[in-house]
DSSP file (Angstrom, degrees, kcal/mol; ACC not computed):
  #  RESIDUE AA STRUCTURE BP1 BP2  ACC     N-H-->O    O-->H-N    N-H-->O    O-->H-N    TCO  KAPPA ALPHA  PHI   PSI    X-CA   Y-CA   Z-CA
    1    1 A X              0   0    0      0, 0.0    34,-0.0     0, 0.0     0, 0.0   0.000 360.0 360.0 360.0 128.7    0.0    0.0    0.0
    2    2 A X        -     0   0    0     33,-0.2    54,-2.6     1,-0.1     2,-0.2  -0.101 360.0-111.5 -75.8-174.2    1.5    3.2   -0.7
    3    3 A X  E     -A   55   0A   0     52,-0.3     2,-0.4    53,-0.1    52,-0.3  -0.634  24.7-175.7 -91.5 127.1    2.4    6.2    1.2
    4    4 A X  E     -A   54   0A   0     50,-4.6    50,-1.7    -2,-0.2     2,-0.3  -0.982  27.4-127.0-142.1 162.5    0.7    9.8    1.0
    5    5 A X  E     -A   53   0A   0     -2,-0.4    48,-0.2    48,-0.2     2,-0.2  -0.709  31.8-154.6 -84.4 148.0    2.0   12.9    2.9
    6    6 A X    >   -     0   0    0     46,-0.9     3,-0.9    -2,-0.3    46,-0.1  -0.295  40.7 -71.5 -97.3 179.5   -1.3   14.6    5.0
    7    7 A X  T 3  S+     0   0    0      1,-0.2    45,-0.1    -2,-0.2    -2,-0.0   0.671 117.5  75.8 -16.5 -66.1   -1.6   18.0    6.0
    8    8 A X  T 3   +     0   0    0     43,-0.1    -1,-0.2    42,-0.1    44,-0.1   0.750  65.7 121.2 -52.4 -33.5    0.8   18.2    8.6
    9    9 A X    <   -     0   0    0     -3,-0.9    -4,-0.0    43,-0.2    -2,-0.0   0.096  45.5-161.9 -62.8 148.0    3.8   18.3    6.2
   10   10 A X        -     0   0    0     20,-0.1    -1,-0.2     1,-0.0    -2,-0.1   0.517  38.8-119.4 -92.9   9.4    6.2   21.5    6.5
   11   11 A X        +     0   0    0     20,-0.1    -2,-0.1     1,-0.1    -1,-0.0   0.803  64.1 144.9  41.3  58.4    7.5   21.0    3.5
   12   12 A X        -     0   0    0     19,-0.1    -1,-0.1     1,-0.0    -3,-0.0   0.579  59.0-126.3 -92.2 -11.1   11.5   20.5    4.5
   13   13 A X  S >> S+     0   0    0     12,-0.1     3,-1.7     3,-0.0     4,-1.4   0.150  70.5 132.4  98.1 -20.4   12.3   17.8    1.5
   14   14 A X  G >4 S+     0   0    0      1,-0.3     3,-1.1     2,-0.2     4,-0.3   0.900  79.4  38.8 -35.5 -65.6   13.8   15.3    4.5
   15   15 A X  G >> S+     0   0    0      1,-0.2     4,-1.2     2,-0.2     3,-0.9   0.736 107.9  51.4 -32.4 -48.8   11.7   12.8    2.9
   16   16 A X  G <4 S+     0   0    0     -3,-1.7     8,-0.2     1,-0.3    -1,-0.2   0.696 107.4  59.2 -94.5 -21.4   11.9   13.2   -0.9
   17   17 A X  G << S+     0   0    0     -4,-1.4    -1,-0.3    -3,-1.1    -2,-0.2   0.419 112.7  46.3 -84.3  -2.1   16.2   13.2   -0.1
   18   18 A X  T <4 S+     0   0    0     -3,-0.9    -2,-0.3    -4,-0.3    -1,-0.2   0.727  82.0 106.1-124.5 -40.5   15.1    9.0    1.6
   19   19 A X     <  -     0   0    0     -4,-1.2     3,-0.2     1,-0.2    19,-0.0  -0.312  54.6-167.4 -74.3 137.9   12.9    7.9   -1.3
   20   20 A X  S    S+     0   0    0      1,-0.2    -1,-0.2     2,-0.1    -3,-0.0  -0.141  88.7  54.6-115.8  32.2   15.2    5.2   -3.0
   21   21 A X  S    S-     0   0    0      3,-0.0    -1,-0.2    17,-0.0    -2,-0.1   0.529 101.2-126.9-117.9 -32.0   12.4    5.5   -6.1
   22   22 A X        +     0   0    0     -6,-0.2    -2,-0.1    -3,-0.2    15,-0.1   0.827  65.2 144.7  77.0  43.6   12.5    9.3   -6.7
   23   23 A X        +     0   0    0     -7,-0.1    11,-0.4    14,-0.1     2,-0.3   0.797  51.2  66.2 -93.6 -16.1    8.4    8.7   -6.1
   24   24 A X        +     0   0    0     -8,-0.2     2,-0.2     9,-0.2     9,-0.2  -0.742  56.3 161.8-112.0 159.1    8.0   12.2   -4.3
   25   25 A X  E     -B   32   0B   0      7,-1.2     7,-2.6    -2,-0.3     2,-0.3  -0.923  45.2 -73.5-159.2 164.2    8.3   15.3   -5.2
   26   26 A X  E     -B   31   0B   0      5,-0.3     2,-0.2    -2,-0.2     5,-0.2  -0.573  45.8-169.4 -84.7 146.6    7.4   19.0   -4.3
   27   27 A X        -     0   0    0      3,-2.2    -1,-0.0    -2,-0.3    -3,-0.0  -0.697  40.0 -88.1-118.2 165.9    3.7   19.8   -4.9
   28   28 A X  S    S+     0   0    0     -2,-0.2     3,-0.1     1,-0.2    -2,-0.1   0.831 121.9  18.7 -30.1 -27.9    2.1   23.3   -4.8
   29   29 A X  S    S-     0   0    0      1,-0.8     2,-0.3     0, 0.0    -1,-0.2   0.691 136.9 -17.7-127.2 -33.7    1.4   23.4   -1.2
   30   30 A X  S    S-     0   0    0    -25,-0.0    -3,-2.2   -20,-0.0    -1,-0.8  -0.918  90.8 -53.9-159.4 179.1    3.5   20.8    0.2
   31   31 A X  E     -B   26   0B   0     -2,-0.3    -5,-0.3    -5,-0.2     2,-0.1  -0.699  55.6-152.1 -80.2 133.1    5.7   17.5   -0.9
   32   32 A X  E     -B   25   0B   0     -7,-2.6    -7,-1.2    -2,-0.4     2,-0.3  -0.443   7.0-136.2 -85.6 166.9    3.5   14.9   -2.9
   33   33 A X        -     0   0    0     -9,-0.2     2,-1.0   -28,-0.1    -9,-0.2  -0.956  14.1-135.9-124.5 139.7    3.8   11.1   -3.2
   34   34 A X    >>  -     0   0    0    -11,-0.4     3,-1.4    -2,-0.3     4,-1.0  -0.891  14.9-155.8-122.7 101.9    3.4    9.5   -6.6
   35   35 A X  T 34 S+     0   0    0     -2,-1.0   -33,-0.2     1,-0.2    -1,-0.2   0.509  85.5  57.7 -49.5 -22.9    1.2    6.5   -5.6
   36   36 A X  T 34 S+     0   0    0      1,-0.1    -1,-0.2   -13,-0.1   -13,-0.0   0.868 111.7  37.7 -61.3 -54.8    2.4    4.4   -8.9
   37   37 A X  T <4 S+     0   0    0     -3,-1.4     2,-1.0   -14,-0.1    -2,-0.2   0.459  91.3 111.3-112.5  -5.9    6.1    4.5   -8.2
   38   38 A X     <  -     0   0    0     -4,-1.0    -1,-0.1   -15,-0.1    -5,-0.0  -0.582  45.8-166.5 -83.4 115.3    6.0    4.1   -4.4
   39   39 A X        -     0   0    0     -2,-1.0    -1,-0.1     1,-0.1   -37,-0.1   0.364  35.8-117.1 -66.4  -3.9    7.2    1.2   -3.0
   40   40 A X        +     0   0    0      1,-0.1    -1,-0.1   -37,-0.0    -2,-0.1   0.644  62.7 141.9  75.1  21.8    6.1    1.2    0.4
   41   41 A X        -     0   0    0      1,-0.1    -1,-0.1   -38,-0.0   -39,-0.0   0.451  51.4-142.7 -76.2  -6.6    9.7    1.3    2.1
   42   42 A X     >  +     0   0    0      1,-0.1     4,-1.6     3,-0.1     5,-0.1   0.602  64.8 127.4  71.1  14.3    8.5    3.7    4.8
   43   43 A X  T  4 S+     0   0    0      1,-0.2     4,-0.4     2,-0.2     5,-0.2   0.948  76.1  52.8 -79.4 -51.6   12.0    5.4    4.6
   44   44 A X  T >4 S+     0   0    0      2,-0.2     3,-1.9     1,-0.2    -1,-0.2   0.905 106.7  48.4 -21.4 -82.5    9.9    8.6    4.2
   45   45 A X  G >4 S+     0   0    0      1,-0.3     3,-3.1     2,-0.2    -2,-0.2   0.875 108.4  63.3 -49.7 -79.3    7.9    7.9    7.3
   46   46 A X  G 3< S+     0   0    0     -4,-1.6    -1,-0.3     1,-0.3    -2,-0.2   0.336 110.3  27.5  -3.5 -34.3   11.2    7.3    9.0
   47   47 A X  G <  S+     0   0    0     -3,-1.9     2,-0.5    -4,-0.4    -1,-0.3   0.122  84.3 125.9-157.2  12.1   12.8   10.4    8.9
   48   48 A X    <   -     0   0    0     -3,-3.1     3,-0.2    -4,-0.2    -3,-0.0  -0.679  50.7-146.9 -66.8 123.6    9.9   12.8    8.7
   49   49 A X  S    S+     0   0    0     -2,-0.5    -1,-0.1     1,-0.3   -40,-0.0   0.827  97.3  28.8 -52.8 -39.0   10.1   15.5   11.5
   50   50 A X  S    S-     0   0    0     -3,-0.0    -1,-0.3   -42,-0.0   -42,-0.1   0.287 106.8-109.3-129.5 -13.1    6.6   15.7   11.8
   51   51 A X        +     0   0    0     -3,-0.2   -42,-0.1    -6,-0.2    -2,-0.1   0.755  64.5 151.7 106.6  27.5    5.2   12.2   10.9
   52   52 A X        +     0   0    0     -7,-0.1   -46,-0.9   -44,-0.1     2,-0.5   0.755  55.2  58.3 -96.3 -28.6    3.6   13.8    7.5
   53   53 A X  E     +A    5   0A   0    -48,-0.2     2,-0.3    -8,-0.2   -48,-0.2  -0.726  65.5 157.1-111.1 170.0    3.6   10.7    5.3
   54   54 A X  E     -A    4   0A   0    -50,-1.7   -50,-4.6    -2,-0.5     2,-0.4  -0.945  46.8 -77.3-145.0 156.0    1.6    7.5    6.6
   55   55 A X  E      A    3   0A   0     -2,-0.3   -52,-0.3   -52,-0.3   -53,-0.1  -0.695 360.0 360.0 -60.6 129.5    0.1    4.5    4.8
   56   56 A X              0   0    0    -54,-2.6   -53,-0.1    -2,-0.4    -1,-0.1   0.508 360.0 360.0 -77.7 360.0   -2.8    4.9    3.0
């Protein structure tokens, strides 16, 4: 099941530097997760400040 970032993210990139797919990326408001190419390695999850990405 992939990953998607909520609300909460602050948009510092900690994540998008962890993804070993290159599946996230900065979105208008915050960083997005590109549900196709994410592999579900939680490495995101992992080293988020603020807990922003979860399973969906």
């Amino acid at each position: 099941m992939a990953y998607k970032i909520s609300e909460d993210c602050i948009s510092c990139g900690t994540c998008a530097a962890e993804c070993p797919v290159e599946a996230i990326s900065e979105g208008a408001s915050q960083y997005e997760i590109n549900a196709d190419a994410c592999v579900s390695c939680g490495n995101c999850a992992n080293v988020c400040p603020v807990g922003a990405p979860a399973e969906e």
